[in-house]
Backbone and ligand atoms as CSV (ligand in chain L), in Angstrom:
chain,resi,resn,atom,element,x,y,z
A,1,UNK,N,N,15.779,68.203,-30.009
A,1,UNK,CA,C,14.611,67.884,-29.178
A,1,UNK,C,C,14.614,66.401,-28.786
A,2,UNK,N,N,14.516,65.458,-30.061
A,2,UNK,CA,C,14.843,64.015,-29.852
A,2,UNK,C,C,16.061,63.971,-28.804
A,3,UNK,N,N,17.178,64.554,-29.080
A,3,UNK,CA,C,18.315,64.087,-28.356
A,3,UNK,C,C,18.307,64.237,-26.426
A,4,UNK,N,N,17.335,65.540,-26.265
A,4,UNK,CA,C,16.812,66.445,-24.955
A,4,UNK,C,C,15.975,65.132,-24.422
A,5,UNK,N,N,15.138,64.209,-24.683
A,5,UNK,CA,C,14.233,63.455,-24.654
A,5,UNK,C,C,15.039,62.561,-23.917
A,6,UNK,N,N,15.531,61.990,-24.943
A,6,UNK,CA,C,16.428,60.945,-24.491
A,6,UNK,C,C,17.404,60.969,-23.494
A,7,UNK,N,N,18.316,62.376,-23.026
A,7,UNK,CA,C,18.783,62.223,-21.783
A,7,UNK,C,C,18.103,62.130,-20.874
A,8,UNK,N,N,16.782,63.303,-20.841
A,8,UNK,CA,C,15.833,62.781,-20.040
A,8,UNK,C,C,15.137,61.998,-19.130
A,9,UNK,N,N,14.975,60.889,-20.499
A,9,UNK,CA,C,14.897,59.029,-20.000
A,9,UNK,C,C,15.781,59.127,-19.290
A,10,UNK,N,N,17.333,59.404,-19.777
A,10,UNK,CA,C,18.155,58.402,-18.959
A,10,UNK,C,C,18.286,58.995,-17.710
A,11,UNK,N,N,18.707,59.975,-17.847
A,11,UNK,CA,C,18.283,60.675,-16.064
A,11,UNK,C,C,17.432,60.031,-15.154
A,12,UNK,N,N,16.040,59.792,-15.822
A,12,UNK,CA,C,15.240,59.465,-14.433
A,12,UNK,C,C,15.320,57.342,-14.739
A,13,UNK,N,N,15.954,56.623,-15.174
A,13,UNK,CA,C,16.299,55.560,-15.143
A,13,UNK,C,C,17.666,55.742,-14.118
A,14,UNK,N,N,18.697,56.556,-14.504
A,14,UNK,CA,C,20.040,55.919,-13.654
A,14,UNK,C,C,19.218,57.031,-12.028
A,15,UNK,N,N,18.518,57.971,-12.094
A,15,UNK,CA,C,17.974,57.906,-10.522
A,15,UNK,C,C,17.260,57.421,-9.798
A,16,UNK,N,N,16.723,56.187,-10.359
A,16,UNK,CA,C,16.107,55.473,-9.824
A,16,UNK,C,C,16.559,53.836,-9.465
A,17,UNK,N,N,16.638,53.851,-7.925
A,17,UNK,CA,C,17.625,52.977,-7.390
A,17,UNK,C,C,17.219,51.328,-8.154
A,18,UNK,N,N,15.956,51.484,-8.060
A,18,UNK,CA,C,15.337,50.096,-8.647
A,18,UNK,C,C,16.504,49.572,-10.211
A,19,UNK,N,N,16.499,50.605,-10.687
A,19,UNK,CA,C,16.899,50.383,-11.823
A,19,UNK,C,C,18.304,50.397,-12.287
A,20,UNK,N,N,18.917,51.023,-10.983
A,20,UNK,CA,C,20.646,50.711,-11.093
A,20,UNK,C,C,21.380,50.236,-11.275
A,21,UNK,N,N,20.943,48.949,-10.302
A,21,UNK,CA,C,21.312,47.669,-10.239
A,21,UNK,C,C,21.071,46.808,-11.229
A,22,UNK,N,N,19.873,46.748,-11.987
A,22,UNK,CA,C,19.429,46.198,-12.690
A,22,UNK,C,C,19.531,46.670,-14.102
A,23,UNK,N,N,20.697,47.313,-14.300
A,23,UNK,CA,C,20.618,47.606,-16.122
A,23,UNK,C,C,22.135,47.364,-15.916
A,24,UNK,N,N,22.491,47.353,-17.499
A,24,UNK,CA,C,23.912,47.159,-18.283
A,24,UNK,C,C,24.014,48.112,-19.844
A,25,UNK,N,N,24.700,48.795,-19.425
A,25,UNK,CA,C,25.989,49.858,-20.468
A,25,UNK,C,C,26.550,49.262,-21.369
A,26,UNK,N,N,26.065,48.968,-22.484
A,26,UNK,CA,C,27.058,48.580,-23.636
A,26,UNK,C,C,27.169,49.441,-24.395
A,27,UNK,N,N,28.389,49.517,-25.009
A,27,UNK,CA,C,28.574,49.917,-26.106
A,27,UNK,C,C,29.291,49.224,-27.493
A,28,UNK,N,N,28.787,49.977,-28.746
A,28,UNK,CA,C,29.811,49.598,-30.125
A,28,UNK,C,C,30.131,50.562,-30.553
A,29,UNK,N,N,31.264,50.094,-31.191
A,29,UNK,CA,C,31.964,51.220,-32.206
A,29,UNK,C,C,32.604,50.770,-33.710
A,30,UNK,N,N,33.143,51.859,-33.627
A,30,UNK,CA,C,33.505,51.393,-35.690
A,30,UNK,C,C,34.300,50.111,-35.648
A,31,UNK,N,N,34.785,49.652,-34.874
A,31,UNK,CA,C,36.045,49.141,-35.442
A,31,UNK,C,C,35.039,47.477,-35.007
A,32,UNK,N,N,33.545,47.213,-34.968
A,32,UNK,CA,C,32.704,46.175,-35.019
A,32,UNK,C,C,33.126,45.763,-33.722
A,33,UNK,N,N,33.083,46.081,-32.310
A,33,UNK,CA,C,33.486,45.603,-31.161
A,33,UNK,C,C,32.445,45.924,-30.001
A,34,UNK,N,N,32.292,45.416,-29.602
A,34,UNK,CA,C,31.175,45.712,-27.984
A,34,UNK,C,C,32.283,45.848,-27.003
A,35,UNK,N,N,32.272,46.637,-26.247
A,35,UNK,CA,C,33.113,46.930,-24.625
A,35,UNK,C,C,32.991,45.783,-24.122
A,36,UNK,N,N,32.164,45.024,-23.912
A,36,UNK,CA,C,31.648,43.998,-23.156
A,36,UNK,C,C,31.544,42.818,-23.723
A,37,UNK,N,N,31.854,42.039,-22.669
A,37,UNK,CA,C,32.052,40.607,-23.422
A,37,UNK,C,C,31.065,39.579,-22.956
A,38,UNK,N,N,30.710,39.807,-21.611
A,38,UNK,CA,C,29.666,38.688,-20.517
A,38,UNK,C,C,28.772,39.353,-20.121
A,39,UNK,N,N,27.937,39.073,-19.665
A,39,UNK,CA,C,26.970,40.029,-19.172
A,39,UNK,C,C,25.971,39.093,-18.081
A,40,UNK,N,N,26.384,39.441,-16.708
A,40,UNK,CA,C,25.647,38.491,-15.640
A,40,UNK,C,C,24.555,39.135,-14.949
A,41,UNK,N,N,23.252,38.533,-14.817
A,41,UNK,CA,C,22.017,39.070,-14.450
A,41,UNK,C,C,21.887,38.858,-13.261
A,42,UNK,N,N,21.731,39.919,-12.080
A,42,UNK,CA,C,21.228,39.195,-10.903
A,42,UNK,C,C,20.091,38.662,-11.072
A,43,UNK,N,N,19.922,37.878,-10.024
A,43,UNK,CA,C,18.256,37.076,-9.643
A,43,UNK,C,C,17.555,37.958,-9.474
A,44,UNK,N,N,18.494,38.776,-8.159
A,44,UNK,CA,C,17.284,39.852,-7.420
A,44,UNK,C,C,16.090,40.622,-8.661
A,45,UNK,N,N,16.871,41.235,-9.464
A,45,UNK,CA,C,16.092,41.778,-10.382
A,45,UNK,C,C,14.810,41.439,-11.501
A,46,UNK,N,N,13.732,42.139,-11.097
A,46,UNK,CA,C,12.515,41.970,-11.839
A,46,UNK,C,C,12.816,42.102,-13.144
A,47,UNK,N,N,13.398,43.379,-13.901
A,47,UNK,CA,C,13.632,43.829,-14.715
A,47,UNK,C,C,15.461,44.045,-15.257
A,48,UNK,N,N,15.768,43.859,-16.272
A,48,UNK,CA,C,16.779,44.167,-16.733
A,48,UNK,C,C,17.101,45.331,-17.773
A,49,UNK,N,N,17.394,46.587,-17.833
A,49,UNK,CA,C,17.295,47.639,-18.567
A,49,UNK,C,C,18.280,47.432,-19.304
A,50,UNK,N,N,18.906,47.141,-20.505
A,50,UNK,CA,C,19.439,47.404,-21.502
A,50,UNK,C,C,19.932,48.168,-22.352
A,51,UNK,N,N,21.197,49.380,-22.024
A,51,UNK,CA,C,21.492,50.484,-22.661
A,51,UNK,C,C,22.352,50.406,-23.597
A,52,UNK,N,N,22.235,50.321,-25.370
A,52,UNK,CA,C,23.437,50.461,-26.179
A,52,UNK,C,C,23.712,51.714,-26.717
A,53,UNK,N,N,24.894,51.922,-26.673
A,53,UNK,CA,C,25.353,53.068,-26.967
A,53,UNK,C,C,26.503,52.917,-28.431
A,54,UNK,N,N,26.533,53.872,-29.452
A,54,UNK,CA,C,27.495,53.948,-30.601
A,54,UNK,C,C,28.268,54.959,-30.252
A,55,UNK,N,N,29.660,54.584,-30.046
A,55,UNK,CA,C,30.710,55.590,-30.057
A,55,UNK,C,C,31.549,56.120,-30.876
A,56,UNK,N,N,30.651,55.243,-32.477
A,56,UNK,CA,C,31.725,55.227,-33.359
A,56,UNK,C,C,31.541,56.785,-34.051
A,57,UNK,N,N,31.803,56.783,-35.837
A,57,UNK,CA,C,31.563,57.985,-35.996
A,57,UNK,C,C,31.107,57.272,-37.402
A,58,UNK,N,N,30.333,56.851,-37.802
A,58,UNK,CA,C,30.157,55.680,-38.655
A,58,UNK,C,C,28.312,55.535,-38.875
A,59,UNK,N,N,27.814,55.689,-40.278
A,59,UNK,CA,C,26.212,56.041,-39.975
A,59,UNK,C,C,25.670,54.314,-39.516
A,60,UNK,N,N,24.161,54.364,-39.613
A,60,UNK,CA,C,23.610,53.191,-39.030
A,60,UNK,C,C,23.894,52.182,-40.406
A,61,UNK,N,N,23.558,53.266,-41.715
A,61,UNK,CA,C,23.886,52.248,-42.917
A,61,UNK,C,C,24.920,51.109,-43.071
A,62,UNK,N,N,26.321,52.060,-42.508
A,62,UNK,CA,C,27.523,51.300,-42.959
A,62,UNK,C,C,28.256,50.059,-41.333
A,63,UNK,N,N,27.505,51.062,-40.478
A,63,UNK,CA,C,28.191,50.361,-39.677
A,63,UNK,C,C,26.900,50.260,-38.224
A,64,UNK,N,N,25.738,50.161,-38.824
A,64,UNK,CA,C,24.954,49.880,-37.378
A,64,UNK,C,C,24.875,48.973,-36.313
A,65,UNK,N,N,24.540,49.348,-35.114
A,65,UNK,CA,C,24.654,47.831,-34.308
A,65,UNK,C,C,23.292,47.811,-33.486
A,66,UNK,N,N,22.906,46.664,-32.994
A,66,UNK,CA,C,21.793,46.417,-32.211
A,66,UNK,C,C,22.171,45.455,-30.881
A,67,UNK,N,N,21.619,44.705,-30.601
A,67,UNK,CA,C,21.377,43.978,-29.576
A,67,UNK,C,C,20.880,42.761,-29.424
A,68,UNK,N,N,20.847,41.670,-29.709
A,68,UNK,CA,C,19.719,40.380,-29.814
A,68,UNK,C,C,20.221,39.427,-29.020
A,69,UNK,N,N,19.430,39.111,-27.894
A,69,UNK,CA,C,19.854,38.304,-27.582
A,69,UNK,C,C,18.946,36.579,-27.412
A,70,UNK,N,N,19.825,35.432,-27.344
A,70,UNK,CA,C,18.847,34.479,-27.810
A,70,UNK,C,C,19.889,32.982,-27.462
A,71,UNK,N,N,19.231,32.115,-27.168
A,71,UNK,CA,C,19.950,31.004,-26.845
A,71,UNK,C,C,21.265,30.518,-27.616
A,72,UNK,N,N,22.300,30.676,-26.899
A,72,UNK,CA,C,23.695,30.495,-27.758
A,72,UNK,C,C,23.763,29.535,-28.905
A,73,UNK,N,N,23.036,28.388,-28.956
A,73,UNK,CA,C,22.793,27.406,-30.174
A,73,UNK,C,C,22.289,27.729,-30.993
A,74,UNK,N,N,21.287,29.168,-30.714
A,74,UNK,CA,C,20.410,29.688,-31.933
A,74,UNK,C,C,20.778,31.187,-32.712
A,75,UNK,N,N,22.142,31.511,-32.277
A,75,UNK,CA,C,22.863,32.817,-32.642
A,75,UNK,C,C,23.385,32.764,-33.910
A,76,UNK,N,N,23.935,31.758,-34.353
A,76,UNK,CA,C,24.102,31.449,-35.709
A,76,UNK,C,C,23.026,31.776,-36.864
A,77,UNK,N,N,22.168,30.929,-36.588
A,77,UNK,CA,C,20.629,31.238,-37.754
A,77,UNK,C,C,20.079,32.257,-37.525
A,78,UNK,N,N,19.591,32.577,-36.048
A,78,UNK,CA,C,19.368,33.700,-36.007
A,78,UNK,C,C,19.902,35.237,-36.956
A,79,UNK,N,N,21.155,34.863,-36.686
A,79,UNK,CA,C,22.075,36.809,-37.180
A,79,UNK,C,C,21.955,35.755,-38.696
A,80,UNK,N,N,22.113,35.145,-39.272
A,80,UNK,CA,C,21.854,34.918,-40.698
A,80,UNK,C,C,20.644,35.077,-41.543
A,81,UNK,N,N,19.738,34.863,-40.744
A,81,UNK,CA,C,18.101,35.058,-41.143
A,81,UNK,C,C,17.751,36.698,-40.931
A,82,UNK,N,N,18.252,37.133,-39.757
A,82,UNK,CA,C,18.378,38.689,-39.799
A,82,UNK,C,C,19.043,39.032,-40.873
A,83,UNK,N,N,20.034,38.991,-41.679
A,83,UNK,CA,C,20.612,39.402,-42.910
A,83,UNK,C,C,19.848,39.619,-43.383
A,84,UNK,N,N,19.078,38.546,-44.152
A,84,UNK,CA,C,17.780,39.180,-44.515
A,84,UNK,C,C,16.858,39.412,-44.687
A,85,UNK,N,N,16.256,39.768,-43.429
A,85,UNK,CA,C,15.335,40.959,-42.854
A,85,UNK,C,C,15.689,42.463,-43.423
A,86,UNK,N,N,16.485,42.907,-43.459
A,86,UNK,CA,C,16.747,43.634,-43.552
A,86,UNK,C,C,17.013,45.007,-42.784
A,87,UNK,N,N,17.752,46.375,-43.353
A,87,UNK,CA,C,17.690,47.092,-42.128
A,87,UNK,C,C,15.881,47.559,-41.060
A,88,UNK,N,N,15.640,47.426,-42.206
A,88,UNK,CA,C,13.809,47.974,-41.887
A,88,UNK,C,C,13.305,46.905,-40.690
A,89,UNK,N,N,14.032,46.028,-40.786
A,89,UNK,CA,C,13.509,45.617,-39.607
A,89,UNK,C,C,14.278,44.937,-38.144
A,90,UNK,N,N,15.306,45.704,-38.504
A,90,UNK,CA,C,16.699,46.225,-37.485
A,90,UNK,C,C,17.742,44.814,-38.145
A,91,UNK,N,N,17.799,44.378,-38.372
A,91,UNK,CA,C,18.171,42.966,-38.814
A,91,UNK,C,C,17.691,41.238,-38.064
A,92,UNK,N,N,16.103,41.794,-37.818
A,92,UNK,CA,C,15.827,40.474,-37.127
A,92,UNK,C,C,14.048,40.296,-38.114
A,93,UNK,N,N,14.311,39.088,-38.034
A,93,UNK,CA,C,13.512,38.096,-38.553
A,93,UNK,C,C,12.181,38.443,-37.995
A,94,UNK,N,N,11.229,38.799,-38.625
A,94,UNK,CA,C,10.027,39.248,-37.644
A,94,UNK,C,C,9.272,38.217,-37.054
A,95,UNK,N,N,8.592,38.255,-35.996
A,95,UNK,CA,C,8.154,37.458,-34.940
A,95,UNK,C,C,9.384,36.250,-34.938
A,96,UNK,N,N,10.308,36.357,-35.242
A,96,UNK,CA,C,11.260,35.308,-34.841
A,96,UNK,C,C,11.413,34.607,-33.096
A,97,UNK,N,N,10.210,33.639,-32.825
A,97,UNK,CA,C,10.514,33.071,-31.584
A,97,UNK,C,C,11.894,32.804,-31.172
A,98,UNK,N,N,12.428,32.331,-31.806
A,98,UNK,CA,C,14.569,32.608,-31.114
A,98,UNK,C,C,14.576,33.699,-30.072
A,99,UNK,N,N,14.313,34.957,-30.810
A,99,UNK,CA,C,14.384,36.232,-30.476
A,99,UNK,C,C,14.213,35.919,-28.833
A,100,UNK,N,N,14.979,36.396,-27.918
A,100,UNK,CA,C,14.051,36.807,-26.537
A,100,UNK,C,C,13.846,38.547,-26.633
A,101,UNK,N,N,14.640,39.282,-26.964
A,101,UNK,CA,C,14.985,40.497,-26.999
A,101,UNK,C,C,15.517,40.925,-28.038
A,102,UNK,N,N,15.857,42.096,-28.206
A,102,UNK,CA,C,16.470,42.498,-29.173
A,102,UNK,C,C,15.993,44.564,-29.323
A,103,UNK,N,N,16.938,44.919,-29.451
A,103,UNK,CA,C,17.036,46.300,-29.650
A,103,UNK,C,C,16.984,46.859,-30.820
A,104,UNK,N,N,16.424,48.233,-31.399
A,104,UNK,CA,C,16.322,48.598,-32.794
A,104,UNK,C,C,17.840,49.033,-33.100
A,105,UNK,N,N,18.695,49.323,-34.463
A,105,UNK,CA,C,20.412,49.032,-35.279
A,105,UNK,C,C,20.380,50.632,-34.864
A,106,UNK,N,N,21.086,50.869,-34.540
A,106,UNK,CA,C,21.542,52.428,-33.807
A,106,UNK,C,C,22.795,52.853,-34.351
A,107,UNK,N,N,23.300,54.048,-34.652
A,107,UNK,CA,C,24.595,54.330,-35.748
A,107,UNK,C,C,24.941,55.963,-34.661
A,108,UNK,N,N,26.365,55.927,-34.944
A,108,UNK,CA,C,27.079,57.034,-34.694
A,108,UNK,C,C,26.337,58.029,-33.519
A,109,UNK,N,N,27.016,58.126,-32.670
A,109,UNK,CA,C,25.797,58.941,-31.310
A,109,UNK,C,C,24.728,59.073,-30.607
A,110,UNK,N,N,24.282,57.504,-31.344
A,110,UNK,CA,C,23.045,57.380,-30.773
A,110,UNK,C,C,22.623,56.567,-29.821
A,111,UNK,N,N,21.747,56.157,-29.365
A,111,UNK,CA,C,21.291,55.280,-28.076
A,111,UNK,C,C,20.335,54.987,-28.230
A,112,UNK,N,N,19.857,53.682,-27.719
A,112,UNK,CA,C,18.775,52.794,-27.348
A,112,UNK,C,C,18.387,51.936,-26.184
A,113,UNK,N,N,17.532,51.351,-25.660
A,113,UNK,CA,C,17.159,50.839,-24.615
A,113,UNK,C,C,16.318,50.033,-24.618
A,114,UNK,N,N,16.117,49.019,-24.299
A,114,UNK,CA,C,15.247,47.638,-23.942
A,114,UNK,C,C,15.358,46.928,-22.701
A,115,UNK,N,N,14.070,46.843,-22.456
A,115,UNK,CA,C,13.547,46.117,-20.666
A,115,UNK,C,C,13.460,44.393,-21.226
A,116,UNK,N,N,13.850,43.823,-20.258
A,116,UNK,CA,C,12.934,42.610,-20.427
A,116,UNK,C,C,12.959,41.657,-19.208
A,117,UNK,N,N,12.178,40.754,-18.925
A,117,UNK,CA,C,12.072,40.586,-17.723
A,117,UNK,C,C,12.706,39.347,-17.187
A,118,UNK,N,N,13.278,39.438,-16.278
A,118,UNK,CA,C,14.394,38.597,-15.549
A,118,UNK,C,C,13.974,37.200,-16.184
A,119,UNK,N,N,12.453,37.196,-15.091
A,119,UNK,CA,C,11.835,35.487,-15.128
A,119,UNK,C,C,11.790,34.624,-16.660
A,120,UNK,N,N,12.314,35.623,-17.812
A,120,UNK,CA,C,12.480,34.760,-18.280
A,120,UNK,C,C,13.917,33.634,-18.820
A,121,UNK,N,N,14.423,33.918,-17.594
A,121,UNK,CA,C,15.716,32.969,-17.853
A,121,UNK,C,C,15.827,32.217,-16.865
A,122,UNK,N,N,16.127,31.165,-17.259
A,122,UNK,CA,C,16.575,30.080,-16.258
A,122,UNK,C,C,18.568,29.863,-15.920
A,123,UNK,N,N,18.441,29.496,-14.389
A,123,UNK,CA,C,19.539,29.456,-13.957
A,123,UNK,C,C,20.700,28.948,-14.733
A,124,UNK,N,N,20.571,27.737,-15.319
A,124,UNK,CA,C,21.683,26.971,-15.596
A,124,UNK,C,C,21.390,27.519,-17.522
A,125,UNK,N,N,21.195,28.336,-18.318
A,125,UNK,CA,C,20.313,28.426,-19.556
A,125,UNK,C,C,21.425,29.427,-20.366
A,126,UNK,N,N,21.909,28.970,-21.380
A,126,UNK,CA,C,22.756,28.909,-21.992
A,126,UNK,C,C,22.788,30.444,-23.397
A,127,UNK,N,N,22.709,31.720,-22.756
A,127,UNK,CA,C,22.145,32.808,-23.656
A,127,UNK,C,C,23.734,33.178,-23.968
A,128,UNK,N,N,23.294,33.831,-25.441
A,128,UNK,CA,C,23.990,34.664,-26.140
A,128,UNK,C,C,23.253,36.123,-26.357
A,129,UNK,N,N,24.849,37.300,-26.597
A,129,UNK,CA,C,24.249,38.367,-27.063
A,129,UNK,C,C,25.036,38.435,-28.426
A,130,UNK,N,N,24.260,39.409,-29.242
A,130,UNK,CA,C,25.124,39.687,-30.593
A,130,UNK,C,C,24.586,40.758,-31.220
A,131,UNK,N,N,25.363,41.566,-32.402
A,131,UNK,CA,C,25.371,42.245,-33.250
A,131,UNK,C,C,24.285,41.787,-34.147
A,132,UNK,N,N,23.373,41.766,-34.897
A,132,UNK,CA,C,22.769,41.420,-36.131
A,132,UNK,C,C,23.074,41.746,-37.512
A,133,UNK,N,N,23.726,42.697,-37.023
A,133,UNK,CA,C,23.841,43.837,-38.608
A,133,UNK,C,C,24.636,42.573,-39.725
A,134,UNK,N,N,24.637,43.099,-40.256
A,134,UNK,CA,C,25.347,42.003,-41.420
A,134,UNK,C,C,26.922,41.780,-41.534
A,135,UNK,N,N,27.147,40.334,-40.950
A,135,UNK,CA,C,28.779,40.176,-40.517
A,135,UNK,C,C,29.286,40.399,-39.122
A,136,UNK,N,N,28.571,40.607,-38.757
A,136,UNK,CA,C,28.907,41.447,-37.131
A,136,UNK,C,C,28.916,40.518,-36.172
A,137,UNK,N,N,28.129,39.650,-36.333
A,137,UNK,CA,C,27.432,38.156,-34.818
A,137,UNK,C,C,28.711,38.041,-34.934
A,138,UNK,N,N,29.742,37.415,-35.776
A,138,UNK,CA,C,31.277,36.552,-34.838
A,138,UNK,C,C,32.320,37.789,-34.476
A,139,UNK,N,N,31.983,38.747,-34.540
A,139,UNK,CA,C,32.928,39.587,-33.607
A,139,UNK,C,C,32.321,40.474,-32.435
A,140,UNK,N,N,31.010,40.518,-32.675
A,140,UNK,CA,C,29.808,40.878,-31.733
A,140,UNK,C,C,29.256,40.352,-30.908
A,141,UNK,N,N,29.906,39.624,-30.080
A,141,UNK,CA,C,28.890,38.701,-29.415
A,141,UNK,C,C,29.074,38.364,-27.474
A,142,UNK,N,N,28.662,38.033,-27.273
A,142,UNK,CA,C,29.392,37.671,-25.694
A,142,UNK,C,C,28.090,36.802,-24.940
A,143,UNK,N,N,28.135,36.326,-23.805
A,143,UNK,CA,C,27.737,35.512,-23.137
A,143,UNK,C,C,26.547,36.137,-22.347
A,144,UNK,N,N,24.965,35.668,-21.625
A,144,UNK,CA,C,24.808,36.391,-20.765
A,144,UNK,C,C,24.222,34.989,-19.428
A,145,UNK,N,N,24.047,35.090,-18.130
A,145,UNK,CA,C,23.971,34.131,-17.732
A,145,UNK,C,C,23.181,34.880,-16.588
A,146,UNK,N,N,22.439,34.166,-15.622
A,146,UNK,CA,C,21.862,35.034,-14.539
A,146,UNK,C,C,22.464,33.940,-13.402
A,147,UNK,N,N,22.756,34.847,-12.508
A,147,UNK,CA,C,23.757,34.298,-11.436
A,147,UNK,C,C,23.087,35.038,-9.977
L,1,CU,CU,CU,27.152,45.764,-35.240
């Protein structure tokens, strides 16, 4: 039923033109890797939709991944202070201002999604994305920039 739901969503997100343009497909898998390495935002876009996907075969315990993203100088403390947080609270620091975003730790077949809104990045502004889970930020990570 959960799983019926969720294609659902995604159906009426990828048919809707607004939102085409304006989202990005990531994925992780077992072997601690994101498909993606950069991730460039148009201007045009109000909104940015955020899709992670697990391809691994690996539960959320041993090998979960999320999403956080947050000014590249602050990715370090950040995914360390998420350590511990713990899983209960995906691995991020609660009300952690760093935070701009961040997605709930998703394991083996599953999917997640997060909006957030363009205006809050500035042109020349120096963002990172990363893994939180524990160990994951230096092989998890990549650039995002709005161009
Ligand atoms: Cu991960």
């Amino acid at each position: 039923m959960f799983r019926r739901l969720v294609a659902a969503a995604s159906l009426l997100l990828m048919s809707s033109t607004a939102f085409a343009a304006c989202s990005v497909d990531i994925d992780g898998n077992d072997a601690m890797q994101f498909n993606v390495k950069s991730i460039e935002v148009p201007k045009s876009c109000k909104d940015l939709i955020f899709n992670l996907t697990h391809s691994g075969k690996l539960a959320k315990s041993v090998m979960g991944h999320n999403w956080v993203r947050t000014k590249t100088r602050d990715m370090p403390s950040v995914a360390t202070e998420g350590m511990v947080a713990g899983i209960e609270n995906n691995y991020v620091k609660p009300t952690d201002a760093r935070v701009i975003t961040h997605t709930d730790v998703i394991g083996a077949g599953e999917k997640t999604s997060v909006a957030f809104s363009v205006s809050q990045l500035v042109a020349d502004g120096d963002y990172s994305f990363f893994c939180s889970f524990p160990c994951h930020w230096s092989l998890m990570n990549g650039t995002l920039k709005l161009v």
